[in-house]
N, C-alpha and C positions, 0 to 999 in steps of 0.2 A: 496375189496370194499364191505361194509353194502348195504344190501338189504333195505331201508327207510322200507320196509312192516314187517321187522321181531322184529324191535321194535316200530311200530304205538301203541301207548296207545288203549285201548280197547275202542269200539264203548261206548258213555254214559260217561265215568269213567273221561274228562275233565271238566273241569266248564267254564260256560255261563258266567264266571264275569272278573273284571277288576286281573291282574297279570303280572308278571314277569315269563318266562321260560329262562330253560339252556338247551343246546344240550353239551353233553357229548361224548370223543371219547373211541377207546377201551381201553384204560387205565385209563377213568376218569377224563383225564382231559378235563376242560371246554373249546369248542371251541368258544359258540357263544352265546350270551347273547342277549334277547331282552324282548319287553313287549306290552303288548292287553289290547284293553279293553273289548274284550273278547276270550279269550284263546281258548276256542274250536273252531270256525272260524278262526283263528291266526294257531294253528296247524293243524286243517285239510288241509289249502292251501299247505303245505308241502309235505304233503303223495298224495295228492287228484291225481294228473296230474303231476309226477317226468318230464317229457318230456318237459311240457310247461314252465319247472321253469327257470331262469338265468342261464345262465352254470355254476358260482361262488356258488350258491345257490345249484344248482346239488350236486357241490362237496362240500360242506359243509352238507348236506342229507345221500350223501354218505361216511362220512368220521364219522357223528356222530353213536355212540352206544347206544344212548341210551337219552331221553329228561325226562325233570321233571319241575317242577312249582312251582310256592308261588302265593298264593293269597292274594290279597292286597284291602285296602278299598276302595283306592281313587286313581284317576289319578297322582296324585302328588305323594305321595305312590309308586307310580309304576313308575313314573321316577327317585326320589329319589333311591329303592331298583337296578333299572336298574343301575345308573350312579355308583354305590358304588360296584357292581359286577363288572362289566366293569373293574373300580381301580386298584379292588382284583383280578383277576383273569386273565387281558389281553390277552381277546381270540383271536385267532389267526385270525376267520373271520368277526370279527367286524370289523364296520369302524373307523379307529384311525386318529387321524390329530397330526399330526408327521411331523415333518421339517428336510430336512437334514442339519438343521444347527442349531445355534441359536442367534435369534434376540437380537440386544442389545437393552439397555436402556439406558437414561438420569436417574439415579439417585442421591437423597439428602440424606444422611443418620439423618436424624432429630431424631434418636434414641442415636445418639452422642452427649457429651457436646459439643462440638465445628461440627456443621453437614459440612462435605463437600460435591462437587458435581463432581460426578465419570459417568463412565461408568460401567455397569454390566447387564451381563447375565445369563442365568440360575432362578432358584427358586427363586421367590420373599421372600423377610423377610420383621421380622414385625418390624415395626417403621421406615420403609423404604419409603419414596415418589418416586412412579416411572411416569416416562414420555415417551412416545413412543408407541410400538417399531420403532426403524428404521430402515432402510434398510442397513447401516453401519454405522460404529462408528467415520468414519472422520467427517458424516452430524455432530454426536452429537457434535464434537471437535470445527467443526466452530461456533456451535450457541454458545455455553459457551463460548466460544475467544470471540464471538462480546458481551456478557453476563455481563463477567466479569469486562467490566467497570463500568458499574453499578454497578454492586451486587458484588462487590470484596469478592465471599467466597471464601475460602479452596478449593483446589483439590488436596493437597498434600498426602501420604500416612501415616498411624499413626508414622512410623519408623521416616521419613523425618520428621514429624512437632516434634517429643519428639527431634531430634536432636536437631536443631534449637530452639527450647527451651531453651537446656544445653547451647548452645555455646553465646546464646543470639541476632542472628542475623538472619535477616529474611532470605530467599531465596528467586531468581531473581524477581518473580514475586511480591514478596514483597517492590522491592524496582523500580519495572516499572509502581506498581499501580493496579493488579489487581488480589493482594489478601489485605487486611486488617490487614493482619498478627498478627492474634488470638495468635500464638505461642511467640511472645516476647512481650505480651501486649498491642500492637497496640491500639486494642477495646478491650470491656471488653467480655465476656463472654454471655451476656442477649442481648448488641449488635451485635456481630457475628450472634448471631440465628436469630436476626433481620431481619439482611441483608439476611439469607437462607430463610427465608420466603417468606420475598419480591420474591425471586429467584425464589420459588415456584408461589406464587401467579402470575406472570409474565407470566409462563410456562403454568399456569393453564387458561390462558386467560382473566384474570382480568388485561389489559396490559394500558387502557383508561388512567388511574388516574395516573400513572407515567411517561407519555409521556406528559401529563398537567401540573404536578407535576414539570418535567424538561424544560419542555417550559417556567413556569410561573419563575423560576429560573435564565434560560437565559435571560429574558427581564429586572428581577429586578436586577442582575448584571450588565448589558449595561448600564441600567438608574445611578447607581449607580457608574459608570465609571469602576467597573473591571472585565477589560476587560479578562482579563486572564481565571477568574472566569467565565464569560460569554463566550470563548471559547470551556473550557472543557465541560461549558455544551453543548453547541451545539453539539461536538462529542460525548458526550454521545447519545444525543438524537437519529442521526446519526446511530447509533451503534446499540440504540433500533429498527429503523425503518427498518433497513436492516434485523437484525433478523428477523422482521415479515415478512418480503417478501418472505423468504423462506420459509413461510408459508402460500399455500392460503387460502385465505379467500370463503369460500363456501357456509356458511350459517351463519343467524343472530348471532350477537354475543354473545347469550346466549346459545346456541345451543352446547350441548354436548350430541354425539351421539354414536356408532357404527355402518358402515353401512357393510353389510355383500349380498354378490352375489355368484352367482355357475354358472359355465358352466361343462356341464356333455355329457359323450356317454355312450355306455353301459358297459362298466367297469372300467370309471374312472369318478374323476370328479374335478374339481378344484376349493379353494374359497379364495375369496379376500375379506380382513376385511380394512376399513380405519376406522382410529378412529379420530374422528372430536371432537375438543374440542373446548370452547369460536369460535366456528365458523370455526374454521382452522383445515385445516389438518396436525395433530402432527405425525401421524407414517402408515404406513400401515403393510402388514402381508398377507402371504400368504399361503397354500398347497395345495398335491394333494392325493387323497386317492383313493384305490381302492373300487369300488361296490358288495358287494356280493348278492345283491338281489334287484331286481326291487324295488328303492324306490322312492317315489314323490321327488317332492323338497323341501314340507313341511315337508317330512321327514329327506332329508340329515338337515335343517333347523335347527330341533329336535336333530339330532345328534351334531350337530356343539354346540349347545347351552349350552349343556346339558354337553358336555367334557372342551368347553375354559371357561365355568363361573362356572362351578358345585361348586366351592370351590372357587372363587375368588371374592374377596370385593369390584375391582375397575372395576366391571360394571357399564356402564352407567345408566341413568335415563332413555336412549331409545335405542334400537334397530330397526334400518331398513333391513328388509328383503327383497328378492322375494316373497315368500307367508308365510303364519301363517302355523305356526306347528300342527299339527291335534286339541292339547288342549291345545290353544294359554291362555288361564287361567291358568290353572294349570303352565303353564310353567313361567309364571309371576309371578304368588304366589313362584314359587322356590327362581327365581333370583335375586326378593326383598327381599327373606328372606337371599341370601347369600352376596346382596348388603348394606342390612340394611337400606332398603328405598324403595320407588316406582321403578317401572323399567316398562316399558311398551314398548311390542313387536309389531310393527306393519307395514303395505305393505302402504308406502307414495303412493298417487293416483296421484297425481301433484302437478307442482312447483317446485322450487330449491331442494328438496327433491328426486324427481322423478329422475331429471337432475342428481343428482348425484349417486343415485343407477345405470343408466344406464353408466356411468363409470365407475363404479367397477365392473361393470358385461363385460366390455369391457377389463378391465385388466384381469377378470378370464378367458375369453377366450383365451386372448394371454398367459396367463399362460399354458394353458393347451395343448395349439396348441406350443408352446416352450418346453414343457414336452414329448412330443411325439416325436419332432423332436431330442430333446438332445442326444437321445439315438441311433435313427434308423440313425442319419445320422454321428452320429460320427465314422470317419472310424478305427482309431485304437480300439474299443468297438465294431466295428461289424467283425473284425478280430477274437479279442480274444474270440469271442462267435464260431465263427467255429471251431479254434483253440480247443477251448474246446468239443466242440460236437466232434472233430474230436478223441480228444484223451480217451473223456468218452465212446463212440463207438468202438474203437477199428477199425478206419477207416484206409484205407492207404492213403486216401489224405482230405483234408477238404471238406465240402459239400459245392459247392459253388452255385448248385442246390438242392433247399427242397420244393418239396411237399405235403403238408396236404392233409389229408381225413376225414370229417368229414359227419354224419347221422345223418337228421331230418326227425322227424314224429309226428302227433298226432294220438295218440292211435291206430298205425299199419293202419293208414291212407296218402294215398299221399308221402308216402314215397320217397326223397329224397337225394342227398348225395351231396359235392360241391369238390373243386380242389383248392387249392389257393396255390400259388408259389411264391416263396423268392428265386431272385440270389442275388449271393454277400452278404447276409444279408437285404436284401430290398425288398419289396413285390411287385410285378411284376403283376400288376391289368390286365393287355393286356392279361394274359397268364392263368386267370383264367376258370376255366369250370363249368357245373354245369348239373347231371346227375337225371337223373328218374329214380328209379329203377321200372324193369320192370318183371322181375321174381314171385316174388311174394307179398302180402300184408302181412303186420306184423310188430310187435315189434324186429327185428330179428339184430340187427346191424351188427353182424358175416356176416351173409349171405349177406347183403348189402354192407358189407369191399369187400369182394371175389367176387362180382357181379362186383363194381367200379372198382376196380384192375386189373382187368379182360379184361373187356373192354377201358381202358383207354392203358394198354402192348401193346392191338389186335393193336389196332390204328397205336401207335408206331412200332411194328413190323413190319406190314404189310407198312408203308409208307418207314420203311428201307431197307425193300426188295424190293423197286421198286425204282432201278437203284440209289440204296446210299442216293437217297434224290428226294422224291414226288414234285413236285412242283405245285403249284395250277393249273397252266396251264394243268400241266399230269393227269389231273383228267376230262375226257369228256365223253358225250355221258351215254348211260343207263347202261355200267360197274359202270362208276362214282357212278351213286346214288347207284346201288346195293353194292358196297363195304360201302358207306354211311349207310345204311341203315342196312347194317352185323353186323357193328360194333354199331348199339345207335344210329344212326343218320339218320335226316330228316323227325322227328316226333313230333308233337305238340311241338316244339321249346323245345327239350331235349337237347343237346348238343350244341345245336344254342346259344349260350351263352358269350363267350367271340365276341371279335369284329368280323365279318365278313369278307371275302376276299372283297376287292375293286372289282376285275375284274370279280370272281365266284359268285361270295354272296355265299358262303358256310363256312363255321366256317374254321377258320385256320387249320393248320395239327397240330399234337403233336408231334411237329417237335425233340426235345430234350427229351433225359432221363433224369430223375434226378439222382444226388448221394445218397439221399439221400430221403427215401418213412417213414414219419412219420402217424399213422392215432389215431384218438381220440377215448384213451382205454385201457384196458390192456391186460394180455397173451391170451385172447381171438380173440381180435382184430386182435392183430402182428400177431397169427398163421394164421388165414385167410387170411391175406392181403399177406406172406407169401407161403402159400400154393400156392395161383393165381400167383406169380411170378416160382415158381417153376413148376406149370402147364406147363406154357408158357417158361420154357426154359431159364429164363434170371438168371445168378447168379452173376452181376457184381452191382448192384440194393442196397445198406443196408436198413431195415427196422426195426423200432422200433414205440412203441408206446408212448404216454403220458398219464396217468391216471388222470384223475382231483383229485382224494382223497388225497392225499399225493404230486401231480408233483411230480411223478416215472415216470422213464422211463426203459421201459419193451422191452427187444430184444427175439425175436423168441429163445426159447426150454430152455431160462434161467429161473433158478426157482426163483431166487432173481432179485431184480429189481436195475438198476444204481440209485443211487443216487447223484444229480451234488447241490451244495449249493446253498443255496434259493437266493443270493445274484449274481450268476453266471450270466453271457452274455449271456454264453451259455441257460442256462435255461431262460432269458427273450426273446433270439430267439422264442426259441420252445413254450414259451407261446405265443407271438405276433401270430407266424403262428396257434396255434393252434385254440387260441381267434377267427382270422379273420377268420377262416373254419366253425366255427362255425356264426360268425355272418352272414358269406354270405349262409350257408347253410337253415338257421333260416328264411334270407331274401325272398329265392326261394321258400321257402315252405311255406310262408303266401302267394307270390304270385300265387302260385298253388291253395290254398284254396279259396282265393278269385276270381279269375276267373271261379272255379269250382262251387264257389255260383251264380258268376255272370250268369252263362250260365242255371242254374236252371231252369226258363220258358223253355227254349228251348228243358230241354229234355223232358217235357209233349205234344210235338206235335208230331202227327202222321207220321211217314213216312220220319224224319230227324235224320240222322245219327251223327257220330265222323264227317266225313268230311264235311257232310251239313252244322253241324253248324258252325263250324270255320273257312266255307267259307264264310257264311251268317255274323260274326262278322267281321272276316278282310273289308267286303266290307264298314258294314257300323260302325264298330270301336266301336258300342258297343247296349244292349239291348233295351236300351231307345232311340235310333236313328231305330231302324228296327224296335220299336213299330210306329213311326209315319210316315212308311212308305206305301205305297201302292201298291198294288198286282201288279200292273204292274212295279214298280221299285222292286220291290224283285224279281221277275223273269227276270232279267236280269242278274242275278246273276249266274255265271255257272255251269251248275248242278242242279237249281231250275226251275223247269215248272210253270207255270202257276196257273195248279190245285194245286200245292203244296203252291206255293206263298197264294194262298187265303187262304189254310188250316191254313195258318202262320198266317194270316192278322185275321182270324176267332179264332183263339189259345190264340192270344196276344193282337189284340184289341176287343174280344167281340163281333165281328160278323160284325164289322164296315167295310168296303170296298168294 
């Protein structure tokens, strides 16, 4: 793992202006592409405060060797050079929007003498009209069946229509009506394209003037008594109006849009694109992508834009977003340029616009809440991840208990650690912990692995040594607290942490070992977390760690590290567990900081302790209630006199009581 300080560019030597940088690993290749509009602010946040960064971010710091820059004129400039790095290089921690599959389309091939209308996926060609995407290719099947009586083109394949040519006769659909059958003369040639046009123009929303078109048809056929002729059109018309239903109608009929949403947590996020054309909803589109680094949602924005249109002509005239991408200009100047016309990005405030953003923002939530669940709750996939763990560890039976260790601090401040547990492959929130390290202050993580490990065994030991199995009730009187309190517990709410006993109110026991003791880090970490089990006597325990630079995983005295496929169960387990250790460990440590500011006044008053004051908060729940309090209601409080109460009242309100 790269030290971020031992390649920081030298204090001075980046520039104050707009650019594109590359983080490079130790082979050169590029991991991580991005761009500033001023680079030295841009790169210092990386080196500045390694602790406070993303965990994803961490290990993309830690994993690079080495950074470099291009300077560039313009914002534009610098998205451009951005999006065309990205291309070439596809770093590993950029954000990609990647679908595990791929979306079909309605296309025409109007680049063909005779154009038909297919389905196709993959890379767009050119002289190609496409429609969509959809969700699947039966939706495309039905609108072209109801399509085709009108617009009788082709949808036969080049093989099928040259047959049918030689032989001179049409195929089926040729002789049920809906194809025109270009192949043995039917129409001519200038008339087939005809009809594919229309076909288009249809699809494209301009749908008014042939539903007119064929109304005015059916009347002057009735009037004119044929009737026959006045039937088929009806079913045509029919045919048309069904088609659009499965289209709704959302916004004015001129209205061709893209509207695009995000639901995000902190290492995923999910977007849903619908694309609105003549008013209707033609196709929608979805992914989900992982976060390497804290960004807005003008930035995910930024990114999404900048990879699905960077190169594509059939952007719309408008995009709806959640919010404007940092240089919502610049970024319009791009996509007209690769739209070949206006294009203009922006955040609808109200109206049917609004209405519908907040529906896409409702599919990307369930996107993403369905993306979560796919995985953790599928039971054959969370087999095979034990399964795997079981067999890349060299375990004799699979971990069907995993607990994380993870450590938070800023700047060897408040130091913390958390506990998060996964049975059966599922994370088990009842059973989580969350620890203060009390030894010492620093940036030490070792010492705070062997501190937590430590105390979390004593627990477990000591509760199996008394009589097979502690039970809440076996814990009374002033042994109780003292073993509480031997082990972590019973102190500014350190261990108080997962749910409480009903009948005690004392935090649950640690009742269960795990199989399996992972902590976040490398041969560093494992030997320490290691070492405190071996202190204590336990060698039925396995322990490994997880590095964020690579997701290695590192077993205590090995010189080389396991490597399990990026794609594994097994290794999306030990990321989930590792992820969550870290976000709950991140969580308890803002909470510490900010109660620790909160109590600030407090510690300027004379003659109030650790326990005065967080007896004097508990009572009245926070600083801004004891400030409007009165000397005689603070000393009521136990433990507070009188004299001290006024000292309070004199400290916090000015002299007032």
């Amino acid at each position: 793992m790269a030290d971020p300080a031992s390649y920081r560019p030298a204090p001075g030597t980046i520039p104050e202006t707009p650019g594109v940088y590359r983080f490079r690993d130790e082979h050169g290749r590029v991991i991580y592409v991005g761009k500033a509009k001023n680079l030295r602010a841009r790169l210092n946040s990386y080196f500045a405060d390694h602790a406070g960064l993303h965990v994803r971010t961490q290990n993309m710091v830690t994993t690079a060797a080495s950074v470099e820059w291009t300077v560039v004129g313009t914002e534009v400039e610098a998205l451009q050079l951005e999006y065309s790095w990205i291309k070439e290089y596809d770093p590993h921690f950029n954000v990609r929007y990647r679908d595990d599959k791929s979306y079909p389309y309605l296309a025409v091939t109007l680049n063909e003498d005779f154009p038909k209308v297919t389905v196709m996926r993959g890379a767009r060609r050119r002289g190609v009209r496409y429609f969509g995407p959809y969700s699947h290719a039966w939706a495309i099947r039905e609108t072209v069946d109801l399509l085709l009586r009108v617009f009788p083109v082709r949808t036969c394949s080049a093989g099928v229509f040259k047959r049918h040519g030689q032989i001179g006769r049409p195929c089926l659909l040729g002789y049920i009506g809906k194809c025109s059958a270009p192949c043995v003369g039917r129409v001519s040639q200038a008339e087939h394209r005809a009809l594919a046009e229309d076909f288009c123009d249809f699809m494209a929303g301009n749908t008014g003037r042939f539903l007119k078109r064929l109304e005015q048809e059916m009347y002057a056929a009735a009037e004119e008594e044929r009737f026959e002729t006045a039937a088929r059109r009806r079913d045509d018309l029919k045919a048309l109006e069904r088609a659009l239903e499965k289209q709704s109608v959302v916004l004015g009929d001129s209205t061709d849009c893209d509207v695009v949403a995000f639901a995000r947590d902190q290492l995923e996020a999910a977007v849903q694109v619908f694309y609105v054309r003549g008013g209707r909803i033609r196709g929608q589109r979805g992914w989900v992508v992982d976060l390497v680094e804290e960004r807005t949602t003008g930035e995910l924005v930024e990114d999404f834009l900048l990879q699905c249109y960077g190169e594509n002509d059939a952007v719309p005239r408008e995009v709806l977003v959640p919010e404007e991408p940092p240089d919502v200009e610049a970024m319009n100047r791009l996509l007209s340029d690769a739209r070949g016309g206006q294009v203009r990005i922006r955040v609808p405030r109200r109206g049917d616009k609004k209405d519908l953003l907040g529906t896409v923002e409702h599919n990307a939530r369930e996107s993403l809440r369905q993306h979560r669940l796919r995985r953790a709750s599928d039971l054959t996939a969370r087999s095979r991840a034990l399964q795997e763990i079981q067999e890349a560890l060299g375990l004799d039976q699979a971990p069907l208990r995993i607990e994380c260790f993870d450590v938070s601090n800023l700047q060897g401040t408040d130091v913390v650690a958390s506990m998060v547990v996964f049975e059966d492959g599922l994370a088990r929130k009842s059973e989580y912990r969350r620890f203060t390290i009390k030894t010492f202050e620093g940036q030490d993580d070792v010492r705070s692995i062997h501190e937590v490990l430590t105390r979390r065994f004593k627990r477990y030991l000591a509760e199996s040594q008394k009589a097979g199995d502690l039970s809440p009730e076996g814990i009374t009187g002033e042994s109780s607290e003292g073993l509480l309190a031997s082990y972590g517990f019973g102190d500014e709410g350190d261990e108080r942490n997962g749910p409480l006993d009903p009948e005690t109110g004392r935090p649950r026991k640690f009742a269960y070992p795990p199989n399996l003791v992972v902590v976040d880090g490398g041969p560093p970490q494992v030997a320490a977390a290691q070492r405190a089990l071996d202190e204590l006597g336990i060698d039925d325990v396995a322990v490994c760690g997880l590095a964020k630079r690579l997701e290695e995983v590192w077993l205590p005295g090995e010189e080389d590290p396991v490597i399990l496929p990026r794609a594994s169960e097994g290794l999306y387990l030990m990321q989930r567990a590792r992820d969550e250790a870290h976000r709950f460990a991140i969580s308890f440590h803002r909470a510490k900081r900010s109660k620790r500011m909160t109590t600030s006044e407090l510690d300027t008053v004379p003659g109030l302790g650790p326990a005065r004051r967080t007896a004097l908060l508990k009572h009245f729940g926070s600083v801004s209630r004891l400030k409007e309090a009165s000397a005689e209601q603070i000393a009521e409080v136990p433990g507070i006199g009188l004299k001290t109460a006024e000292t309070i009242v004199k400290a916090l309100q000015g002299g007032v009581g």
